[in-house]
Structure formats: C-alpha cells, structure tokens
Backbone as CSV, one residue per row, in Angstrom:
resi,resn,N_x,N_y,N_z,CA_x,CA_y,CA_z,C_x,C_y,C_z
1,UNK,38.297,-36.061,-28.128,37.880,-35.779,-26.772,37.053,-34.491,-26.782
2,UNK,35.771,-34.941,-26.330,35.217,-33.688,-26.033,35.170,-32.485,-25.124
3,UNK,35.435,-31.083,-25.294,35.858,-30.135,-24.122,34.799,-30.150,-22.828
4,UNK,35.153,-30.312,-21.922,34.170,-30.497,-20.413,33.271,-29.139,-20.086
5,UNK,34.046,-28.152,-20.518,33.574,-26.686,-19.913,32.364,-26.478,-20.369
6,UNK,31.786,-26.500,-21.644,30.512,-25.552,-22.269,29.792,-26.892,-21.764
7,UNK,30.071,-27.991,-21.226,28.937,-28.764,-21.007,28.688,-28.409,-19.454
8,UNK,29.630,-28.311,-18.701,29.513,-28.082,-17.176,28.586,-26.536,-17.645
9,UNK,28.915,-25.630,-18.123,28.509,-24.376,-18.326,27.043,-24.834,-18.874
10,UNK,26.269,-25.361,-19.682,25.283,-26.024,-20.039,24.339,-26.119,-18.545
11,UNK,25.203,-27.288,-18.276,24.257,-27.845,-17.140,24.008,-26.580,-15.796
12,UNK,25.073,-26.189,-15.340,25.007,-24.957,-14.771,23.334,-23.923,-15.032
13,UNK,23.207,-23.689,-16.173,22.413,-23.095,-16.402,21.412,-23.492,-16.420
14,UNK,20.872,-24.893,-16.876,19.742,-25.425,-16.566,19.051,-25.827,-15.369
15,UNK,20.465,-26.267,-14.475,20.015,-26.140,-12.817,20.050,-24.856,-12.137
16,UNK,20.623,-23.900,-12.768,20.052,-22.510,-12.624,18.838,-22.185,-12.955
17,UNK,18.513,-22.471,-14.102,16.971,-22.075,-14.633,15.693,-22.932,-13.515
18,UNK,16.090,-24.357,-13.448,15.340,-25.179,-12.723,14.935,-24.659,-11.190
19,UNK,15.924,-24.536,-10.500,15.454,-23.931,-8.693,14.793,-22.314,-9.187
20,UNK,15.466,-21.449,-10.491,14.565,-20.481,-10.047,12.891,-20.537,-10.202
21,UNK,12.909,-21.361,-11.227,11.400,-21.671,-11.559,10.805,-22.508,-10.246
22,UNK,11.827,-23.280,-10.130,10.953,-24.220,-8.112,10.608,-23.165,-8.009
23,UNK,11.349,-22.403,-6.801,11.036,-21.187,-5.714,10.643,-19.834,-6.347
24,UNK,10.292,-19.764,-8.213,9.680,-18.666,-8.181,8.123,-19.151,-7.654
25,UNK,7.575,-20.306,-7.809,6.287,-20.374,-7.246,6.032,-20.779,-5.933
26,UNK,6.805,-20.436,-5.000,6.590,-20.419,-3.867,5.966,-18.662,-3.171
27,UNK,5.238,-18.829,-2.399,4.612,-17.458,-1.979,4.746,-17.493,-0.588
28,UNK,5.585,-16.507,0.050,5.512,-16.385,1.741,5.033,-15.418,2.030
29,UNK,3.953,-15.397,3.072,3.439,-14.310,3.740,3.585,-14.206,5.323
30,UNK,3.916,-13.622,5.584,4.411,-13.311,7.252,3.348,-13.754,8.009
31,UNK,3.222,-14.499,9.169,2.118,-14.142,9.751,1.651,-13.005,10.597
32,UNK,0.185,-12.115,10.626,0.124,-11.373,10.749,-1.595,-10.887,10.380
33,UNK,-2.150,-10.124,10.653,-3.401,-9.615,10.416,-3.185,-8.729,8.782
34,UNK,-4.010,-8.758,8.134,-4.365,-7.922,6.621,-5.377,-7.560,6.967
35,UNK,-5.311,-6.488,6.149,-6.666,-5.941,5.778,-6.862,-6.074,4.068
36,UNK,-8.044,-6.776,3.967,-8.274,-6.696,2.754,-9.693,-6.623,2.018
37,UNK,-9.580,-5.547,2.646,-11.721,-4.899,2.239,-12.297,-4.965,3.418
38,UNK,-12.237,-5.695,4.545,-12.584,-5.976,5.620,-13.221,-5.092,6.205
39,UNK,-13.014,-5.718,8.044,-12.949,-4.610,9.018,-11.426,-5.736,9.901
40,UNK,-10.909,-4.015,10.587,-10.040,-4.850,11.737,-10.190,-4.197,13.001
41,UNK,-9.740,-5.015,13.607,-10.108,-5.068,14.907,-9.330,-4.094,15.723
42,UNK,-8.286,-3.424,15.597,-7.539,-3.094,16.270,-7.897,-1.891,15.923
43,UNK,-8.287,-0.504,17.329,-8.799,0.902,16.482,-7.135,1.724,15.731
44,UNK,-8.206,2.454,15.349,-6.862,3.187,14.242,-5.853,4.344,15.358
45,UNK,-4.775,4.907,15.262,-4.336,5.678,15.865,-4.652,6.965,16.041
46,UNK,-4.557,7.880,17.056,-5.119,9.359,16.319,-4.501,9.676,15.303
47,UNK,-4.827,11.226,14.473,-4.246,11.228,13.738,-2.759,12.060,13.671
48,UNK,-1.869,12.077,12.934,-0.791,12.756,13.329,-1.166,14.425,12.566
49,UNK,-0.241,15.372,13.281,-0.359,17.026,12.989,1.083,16.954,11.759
50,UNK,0.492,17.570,10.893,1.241,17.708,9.103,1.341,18.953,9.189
51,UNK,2.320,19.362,8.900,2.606,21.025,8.772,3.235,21.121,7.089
52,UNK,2.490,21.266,6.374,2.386,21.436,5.014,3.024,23.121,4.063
53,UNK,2.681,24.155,5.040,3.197,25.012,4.338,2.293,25.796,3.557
54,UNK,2.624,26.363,2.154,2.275,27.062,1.372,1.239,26.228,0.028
55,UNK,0.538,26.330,-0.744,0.105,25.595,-1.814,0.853,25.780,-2.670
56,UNK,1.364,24.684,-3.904,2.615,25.167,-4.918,2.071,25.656,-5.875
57,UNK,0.450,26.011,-5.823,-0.208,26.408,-7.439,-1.557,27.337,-6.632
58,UNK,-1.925,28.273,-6.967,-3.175,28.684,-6.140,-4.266,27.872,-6.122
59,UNK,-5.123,27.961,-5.855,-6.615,27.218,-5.520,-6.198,25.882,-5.109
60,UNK,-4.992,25.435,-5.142,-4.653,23.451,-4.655,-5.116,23.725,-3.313
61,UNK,-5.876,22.287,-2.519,-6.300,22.171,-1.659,-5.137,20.973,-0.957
62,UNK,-5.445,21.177,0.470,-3.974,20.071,0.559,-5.112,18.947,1.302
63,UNK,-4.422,17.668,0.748,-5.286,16.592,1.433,-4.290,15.765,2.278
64,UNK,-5.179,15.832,3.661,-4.369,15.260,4.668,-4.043,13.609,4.915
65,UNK,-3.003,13.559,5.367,-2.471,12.275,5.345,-3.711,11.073,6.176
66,UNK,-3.501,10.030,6.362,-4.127,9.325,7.262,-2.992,7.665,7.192
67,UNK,-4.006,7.416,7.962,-3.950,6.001,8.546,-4.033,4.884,7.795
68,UNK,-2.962,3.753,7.144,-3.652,2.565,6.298,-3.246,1.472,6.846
69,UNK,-3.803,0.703,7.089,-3.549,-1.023,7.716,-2.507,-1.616,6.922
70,UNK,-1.763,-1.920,7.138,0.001,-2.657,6.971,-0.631,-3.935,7.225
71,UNK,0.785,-4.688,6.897,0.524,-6.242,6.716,0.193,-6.458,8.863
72,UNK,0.658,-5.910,9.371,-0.098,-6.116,11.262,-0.308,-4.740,12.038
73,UNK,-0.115,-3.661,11.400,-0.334,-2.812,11.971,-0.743,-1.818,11.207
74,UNK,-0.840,-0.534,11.610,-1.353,1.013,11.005,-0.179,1.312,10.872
75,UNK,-0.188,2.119,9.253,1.155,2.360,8.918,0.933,4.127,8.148
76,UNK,1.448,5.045,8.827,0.755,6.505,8.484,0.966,6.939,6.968
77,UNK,0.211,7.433,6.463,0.479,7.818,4.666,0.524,9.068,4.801
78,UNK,1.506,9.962,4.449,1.404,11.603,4.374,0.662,12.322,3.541
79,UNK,0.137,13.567,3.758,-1.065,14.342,3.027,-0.276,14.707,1.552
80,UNK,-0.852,15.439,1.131,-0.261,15.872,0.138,-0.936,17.625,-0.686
81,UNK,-0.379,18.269,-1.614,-0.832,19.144,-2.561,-2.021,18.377,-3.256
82,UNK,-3.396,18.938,-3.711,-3.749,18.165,-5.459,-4.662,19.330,-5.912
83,UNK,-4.849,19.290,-7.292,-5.779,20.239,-7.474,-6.884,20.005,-7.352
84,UNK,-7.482,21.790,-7.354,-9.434,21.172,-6.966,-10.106,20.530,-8.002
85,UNK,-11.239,19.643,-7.982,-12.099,19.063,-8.946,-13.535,20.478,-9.108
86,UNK,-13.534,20.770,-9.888,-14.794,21.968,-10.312,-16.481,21.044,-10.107
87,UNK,-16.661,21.145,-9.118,-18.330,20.792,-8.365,-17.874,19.519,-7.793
88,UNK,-16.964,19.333,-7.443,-16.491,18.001,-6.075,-16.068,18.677,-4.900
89,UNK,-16.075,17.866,-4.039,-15.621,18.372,-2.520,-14.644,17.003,-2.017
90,UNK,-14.290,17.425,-1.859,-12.979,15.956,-1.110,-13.270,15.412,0.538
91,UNK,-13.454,14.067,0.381,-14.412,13.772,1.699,-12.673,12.915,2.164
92,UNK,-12.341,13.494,3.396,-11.320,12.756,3.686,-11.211,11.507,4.529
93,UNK,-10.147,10.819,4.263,-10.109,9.366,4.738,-9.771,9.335,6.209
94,UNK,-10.910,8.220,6.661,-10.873,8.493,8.073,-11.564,6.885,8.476
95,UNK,-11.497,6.326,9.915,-12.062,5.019,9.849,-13.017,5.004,10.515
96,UNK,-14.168,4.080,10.380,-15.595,4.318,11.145,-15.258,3.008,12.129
97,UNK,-16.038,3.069,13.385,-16.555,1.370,14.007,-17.329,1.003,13.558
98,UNK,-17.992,0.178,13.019,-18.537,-0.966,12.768,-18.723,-1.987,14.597
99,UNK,-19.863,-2.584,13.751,-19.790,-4.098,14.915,-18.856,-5.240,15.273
100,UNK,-18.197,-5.352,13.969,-17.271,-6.123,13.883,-15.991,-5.663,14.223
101,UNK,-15.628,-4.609,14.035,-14.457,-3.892,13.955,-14.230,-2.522,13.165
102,UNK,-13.052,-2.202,12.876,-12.914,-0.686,12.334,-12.750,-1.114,10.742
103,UNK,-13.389,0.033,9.594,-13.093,0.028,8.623,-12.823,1.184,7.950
104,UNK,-12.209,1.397,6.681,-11.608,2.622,5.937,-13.379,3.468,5.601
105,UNK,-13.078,4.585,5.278,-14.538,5.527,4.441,-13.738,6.645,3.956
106,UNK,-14.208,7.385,3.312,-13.782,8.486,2.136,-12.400,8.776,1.424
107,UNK,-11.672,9.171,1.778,-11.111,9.265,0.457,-11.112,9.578,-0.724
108,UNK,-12.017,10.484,-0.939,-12.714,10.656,-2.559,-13.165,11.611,-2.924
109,UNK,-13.337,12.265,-4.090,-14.001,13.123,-4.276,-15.642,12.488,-4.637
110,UNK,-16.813,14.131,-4.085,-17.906,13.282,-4.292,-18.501,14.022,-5.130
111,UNK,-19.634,14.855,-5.764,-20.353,15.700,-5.946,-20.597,16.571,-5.093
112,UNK,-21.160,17.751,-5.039,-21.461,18.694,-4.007,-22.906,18.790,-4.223
C-alpha cells in the first residue's frame, strides 16, 4: 500500500504552483486618470510652504518639493538637501498649460 500523504502533499503543490502562475499574469489597474508623458487636465495645486531648516553640508542648495500626478490625482513630493553641480543651475519642477492641458517642465540641472 502506498502512503497517501507525499502524494496529497505533491499535488498540493502543483495546484499551488498552477493558480499562482494563472493570477501572476493577470494585471489590475484602478480606474482612474495617469499621467504618462502626457498632459492632464486637471490644474496642479498651489504649491505647499516647506520649512527645511539649516543645510547639512555648506554650499547644499535645498530643492523644493512639488507636485506629481498619482494614479487620479496630484500627490505632493517633499524638497530635499543636494549638492551643487559646478556650472549648473537647478531649474525647478513646476507645471506649464498647454492647449490640451497641464504638463510637468524642469526638474533638472541645466548649464548656466
């Protein structure tokens, strides 16, 4: 007579392995507006007041937080410390109108 267990334990695992592989290729996305390179439609919020403090290293410049489009809404990102780039200037992130709607611009360091 053969023992029942390591075969129930067997199968167990293969119909374990089986649904995770189903529903690992399933993909849900909420419904909802993205942004994804776009423009959106909805304007951005003002911006919020960051009280940052001291620099933790001399010459760090602090770069201010802003605004980034969430899976349906504006979702605020906080500023931060970084150090300076030697002949860059830091153009900060902010959103323009467009015709279509609002989109992201700077963020970056550029040349001076």
């Amino acid at each position: 007579m053969r023992p029942v267990v390591p075969r129930a334990r067997s199968l167990a695992i293969i119909l374990g392995l089986g649904v995770s592989l189903a529903l690992g290729g399933c993909v849900v996305r909420p419904a909802g507006r993205y942004y994804v390179g776009g423009v959106v439609t909805l304007a951005p919020p003002a911006p919020r007041l960051e009280y940052y403090g001291a620099a933790p290293y001399p010459g760090y410049i602090w770069i201010g937080g802003f605004w980034r489009w969430g899976p349906d809404r504006y979702v605020w990102v906080p500023g931060h410390w970084a150090a300076p780039r030697p002949g860059f200037r830091w153009v900060p992130r902010h959103w323009v109108r467009g015709p279509r709607g609002w989109h992201p611009a700077g963020g970056r360091w550029v040349r001076r």
